[in-house]
N, C-alpha and C positions, 0 to 999 in steps of 0.2 A: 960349276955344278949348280950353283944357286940361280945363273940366271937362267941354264936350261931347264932347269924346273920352273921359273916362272914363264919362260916363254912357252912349256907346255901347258901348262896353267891357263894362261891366255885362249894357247891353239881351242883349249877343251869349253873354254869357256866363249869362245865366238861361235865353235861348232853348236853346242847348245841353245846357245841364242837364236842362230841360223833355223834349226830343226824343233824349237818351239814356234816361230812365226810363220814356218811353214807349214806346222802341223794344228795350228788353230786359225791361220789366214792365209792358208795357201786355195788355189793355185796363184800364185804370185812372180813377179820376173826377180832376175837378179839384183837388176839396178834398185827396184823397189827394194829389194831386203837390205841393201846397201844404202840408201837411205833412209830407211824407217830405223834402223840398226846402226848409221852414221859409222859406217865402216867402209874400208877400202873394197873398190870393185875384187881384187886380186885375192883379197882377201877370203869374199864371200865365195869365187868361184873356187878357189881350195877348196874350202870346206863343202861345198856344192858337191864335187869332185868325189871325197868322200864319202858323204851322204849316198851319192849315185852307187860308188862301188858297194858299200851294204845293202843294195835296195830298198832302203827305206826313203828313200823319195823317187820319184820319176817324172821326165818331162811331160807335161799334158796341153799340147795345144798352144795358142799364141794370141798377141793382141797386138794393134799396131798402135805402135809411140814413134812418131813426127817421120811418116815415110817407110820407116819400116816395121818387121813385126817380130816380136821381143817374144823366145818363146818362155812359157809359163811351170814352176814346179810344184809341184803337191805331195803331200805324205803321203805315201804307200802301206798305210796302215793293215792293209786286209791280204798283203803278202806275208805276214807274220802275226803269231798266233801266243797267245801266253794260261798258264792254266793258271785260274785263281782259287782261291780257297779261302773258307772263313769258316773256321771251326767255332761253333755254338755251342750253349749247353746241352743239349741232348742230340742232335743234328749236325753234321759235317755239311756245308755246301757249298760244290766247287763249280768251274764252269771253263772254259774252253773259247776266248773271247781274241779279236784280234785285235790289230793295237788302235784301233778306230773305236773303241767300245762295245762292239757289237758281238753279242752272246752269242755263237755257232753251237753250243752243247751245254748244257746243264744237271746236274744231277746230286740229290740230297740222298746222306747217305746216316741212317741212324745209330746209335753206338751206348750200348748200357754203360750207366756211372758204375754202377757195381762191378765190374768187368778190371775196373782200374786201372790205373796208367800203360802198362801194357797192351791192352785192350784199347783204347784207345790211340795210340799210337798205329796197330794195326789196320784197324779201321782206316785211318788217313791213309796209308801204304796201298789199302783196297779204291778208295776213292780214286786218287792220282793216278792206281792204275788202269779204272774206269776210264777216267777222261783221257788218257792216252792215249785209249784205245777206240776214243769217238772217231767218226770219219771229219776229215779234213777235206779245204779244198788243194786241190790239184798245187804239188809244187811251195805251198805254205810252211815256212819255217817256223818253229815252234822254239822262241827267244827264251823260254825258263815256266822256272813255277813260283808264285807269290803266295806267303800264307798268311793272313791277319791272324791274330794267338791274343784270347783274350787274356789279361794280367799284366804283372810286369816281364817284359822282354827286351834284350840287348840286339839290337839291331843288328848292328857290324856280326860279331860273332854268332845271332842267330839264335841264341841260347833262351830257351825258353826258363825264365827265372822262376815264377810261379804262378800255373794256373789251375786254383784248386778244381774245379769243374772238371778237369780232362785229371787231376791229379798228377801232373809234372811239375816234378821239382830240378831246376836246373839242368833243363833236357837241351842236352844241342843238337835242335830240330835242324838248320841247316846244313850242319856237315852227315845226320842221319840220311837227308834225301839227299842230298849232293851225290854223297857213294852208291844209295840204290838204284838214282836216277840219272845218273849223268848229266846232268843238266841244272847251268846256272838259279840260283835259290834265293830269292830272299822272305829274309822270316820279320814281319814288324806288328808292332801290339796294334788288334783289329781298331781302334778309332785313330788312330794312328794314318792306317790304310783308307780308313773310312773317311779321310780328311782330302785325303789324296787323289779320292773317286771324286770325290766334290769338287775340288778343284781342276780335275781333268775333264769331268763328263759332266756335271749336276748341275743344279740349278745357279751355282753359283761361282760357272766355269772362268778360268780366267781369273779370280780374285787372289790374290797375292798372298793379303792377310784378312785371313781367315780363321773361324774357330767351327769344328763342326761337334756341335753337343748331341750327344746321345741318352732319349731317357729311353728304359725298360728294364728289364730287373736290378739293373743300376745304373748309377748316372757317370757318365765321362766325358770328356772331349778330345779332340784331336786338334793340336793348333800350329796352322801356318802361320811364319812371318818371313816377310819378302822372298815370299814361295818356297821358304824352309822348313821343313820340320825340325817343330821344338820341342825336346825331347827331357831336358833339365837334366841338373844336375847327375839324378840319380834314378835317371830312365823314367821318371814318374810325373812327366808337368802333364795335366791334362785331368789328375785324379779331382777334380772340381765335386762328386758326391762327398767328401770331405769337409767342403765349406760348413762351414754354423751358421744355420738360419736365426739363432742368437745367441744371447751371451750364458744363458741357460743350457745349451749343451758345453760346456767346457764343465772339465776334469773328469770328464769319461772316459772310458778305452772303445775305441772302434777299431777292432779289428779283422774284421769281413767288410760290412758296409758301414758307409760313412754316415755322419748326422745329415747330410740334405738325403742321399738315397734315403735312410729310411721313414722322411717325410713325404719324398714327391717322386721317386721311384714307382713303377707299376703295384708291386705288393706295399710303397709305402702308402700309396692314396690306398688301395685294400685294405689296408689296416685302419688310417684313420677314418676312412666310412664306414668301418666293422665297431671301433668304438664311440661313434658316434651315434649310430645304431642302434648301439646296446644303453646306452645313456638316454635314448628318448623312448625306449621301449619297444619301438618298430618293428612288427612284423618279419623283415627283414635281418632284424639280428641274429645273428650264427648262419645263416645260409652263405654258401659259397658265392665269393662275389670277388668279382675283378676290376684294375682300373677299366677297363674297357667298358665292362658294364655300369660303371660310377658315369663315364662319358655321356653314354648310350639314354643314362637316366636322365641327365641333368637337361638332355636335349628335348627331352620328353616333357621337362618342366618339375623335373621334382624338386623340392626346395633342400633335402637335406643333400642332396647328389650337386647341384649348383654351388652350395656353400663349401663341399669339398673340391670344387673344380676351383671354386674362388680361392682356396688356400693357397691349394696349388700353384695358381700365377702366382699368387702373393714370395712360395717359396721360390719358383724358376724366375721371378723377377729380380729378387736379391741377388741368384746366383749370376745373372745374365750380366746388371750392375757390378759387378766384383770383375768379373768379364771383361767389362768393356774401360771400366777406372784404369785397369792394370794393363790390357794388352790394346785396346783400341780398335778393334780389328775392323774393317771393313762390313764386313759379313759373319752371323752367326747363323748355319745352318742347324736346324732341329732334323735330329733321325730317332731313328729307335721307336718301340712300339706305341709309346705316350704321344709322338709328334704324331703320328697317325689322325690322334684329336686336334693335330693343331687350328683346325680353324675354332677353337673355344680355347685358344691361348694367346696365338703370335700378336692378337690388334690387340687385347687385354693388357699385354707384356707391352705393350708399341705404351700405350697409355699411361701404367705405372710410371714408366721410365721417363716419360716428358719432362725437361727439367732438373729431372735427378744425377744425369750424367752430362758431362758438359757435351760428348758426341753420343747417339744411342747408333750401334749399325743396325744394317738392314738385317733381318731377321726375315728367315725363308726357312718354307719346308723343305724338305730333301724331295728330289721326284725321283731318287734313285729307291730307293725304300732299300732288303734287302740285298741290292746288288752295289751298294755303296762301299764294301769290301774289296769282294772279288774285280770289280773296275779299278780299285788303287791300288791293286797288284801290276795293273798294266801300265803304272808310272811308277812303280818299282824296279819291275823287269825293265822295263824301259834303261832307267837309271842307272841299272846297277852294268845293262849292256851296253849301254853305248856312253857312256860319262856324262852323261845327261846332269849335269851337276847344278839343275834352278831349281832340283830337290831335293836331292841332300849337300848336306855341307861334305 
């Protein structure tokens, strides 16, 4: 029994191999995947085999190797379809994309807090049945729905743990749409998914190990390692707005946002340019003001808007350091509304860090912005359909 489970183990684990290399470097021949993958030809045309009968790959064309001509296979991304979703704080937005990344339907759909968890939930039910109901093309299979769920969430079981914004507490989101929609579900915490879009589509496609940080009303991250999501002990590795920018936030309670969020979070630089503001007397004191407009200033040359941009590195540099000491990771993508600024951070953050860490990674914006979600749905559904197992354990 034990060895047929490893030997399926294996089957699941060469087929994945096979259908990631074909699907970020195909069109490709056989013998080539059989040596870039140092596997048995026999091997590779199994699972080739496979691969053909789901449609998700198709022979396309040929090239000639010593005489004759070897024909070539590619992922058939755009014969299957996945809906994504990434539920916000005031905004649901889903989208209707095929497994190539490419957006075929999109639509945001808004939903009062006041309404409360019911209400909410509804909403989402309305969305999903929106995009169901987009046109497709001709014959396109629709492989599932992916939802990112900000808070803590149980992946496997789908259980939405706690996300005060929508107000569920222990909601099991995916066996709710599983039943209303028939159709294969996975539910994972939105940076999570946002990690997953970067690694399949973004700027930082392809990177193994990875962390992708997100600032705006608060800070997270999402972190791959050797193309896995890590998820910790207790569903929660990634909550990095928690760090201590020093030793002066300890023996506090944080229980919403953490000590970095409410320094260098969008309403944190709000805040600290609101009292700094009001300490130099400035005009500007009590008027409504945002990180964005703190950015907007500093670009402009104002002196007290630059010194809170300068904090700012000063805090995302620590956090990045902490980052990079502990996980190492290749690549640290910035998303969320804050990285929006990034070009008045990432060479700033490059700089701090010379020196200070024995490896700093490469640090990139995101160019997915918000579709960095709804895309890491379609290496979910992927996942969760076909054993795609270089993503989850």
């Amino acid at each position: 029994m034990k060895q047929a489970a490893t030997a399926s183990l294996i089957r699941s684990l060469n087929r994945s191999a096979i259908l990631n290399l074909i699907r970020t470097e195909g069109p490709i021949a056989r013998t080539q995947i059989a040596q870039r993958l140092n596997m048995s030809l026999p091997t590779v045309m199994r699972a080739v085999e496979s691969l053909a009968a789901e449609d998700l790959i198709v022979f396309t064309g040929s090239e000639a190797s010593g005489g004759r001509r070897r024909p070539l296979l590619a992922f058939n991304g755009a014969a299957h379809a996945v809906i994504g979703i990434d539920l916000g704080g005031t905004k649901m937005y889903g989208t209707v994309t095929d497994l190539n990344g490419n957006v075929q339907h999109q639509q945001r759909l808004a939903w009062e807090e006041a309404g409360g968890a019911a209400h909410a939930l509804e909403r989402l039910y309305t969305l999903i049945e929106e995009l169901l109901a987009a046109p497709r093309r001709a014959g396109q299979r629709l492989r599932g729905i992916g939802v990112g769920a900000p808070g803590v969430t149980l992946s496997g079981p789908g259980v939405v743990v706690w996300a005060p914004g929508l107000g569920w507490r222990d909601l099991p989101l995916k066996r709710l749409l599983t039943e209303r929609f028939g159709l294969p579900v996975c539910v994972e915490n939105d940076l999570n998914a946002a990690a997953l879009g970067e690694y399949g589509f973004g700027v930082a496609r392809g990177t193994p190990n990875l962390v992708c940080l997100s600032i705006g009303t608060g800070i997270g991250a999402g972190i791959l390692i050797a193309g896995k999501l890590y998820r910790g002990h207790n569903q929660g590795a990634g909550e990095v707005g928690y760090l201590l920018p020093d030793p002066g936030y300890l023996g506090r309670r944080y229980d919403e946002f953490g000590a970095l969020e409410g320094a260098a979070s969008g309403p944190g630089i709000a805040a600290r340019a609101q009292r700094l503001l009001a300490a130099e007397g400035h005009a500007l004191a009590g008027q409504p003001l945002t990180a964005e407009d703190v950015f907007r200033l500093a670009r402009e040359g104002e002196a007290w808007a630059q010194r809170i941009v300068g904090e700012t590195v000063d805090y995302l540099s620590q956090a990045i350091a902490a980052i990079s000491a502990l996980l190492d990771p290749e690549a640290i993508v910035l998303g969320g509304g804050v990285a929006r600024s990034a070009d008045l951070l990432i060479e700033p953050i490059r700089v701090r860090l010379d020196g200070v860490v024995p490896f700093v990674p490469r640090i990139l914006a995101s160019d997915l912005g918000p579709q960095a979600v709804v895309l890491g749905a379609i290496m979910l559904v992927l996942d969760a359909t076909t054993g795609y197992v270089l993503i989850n354990p």
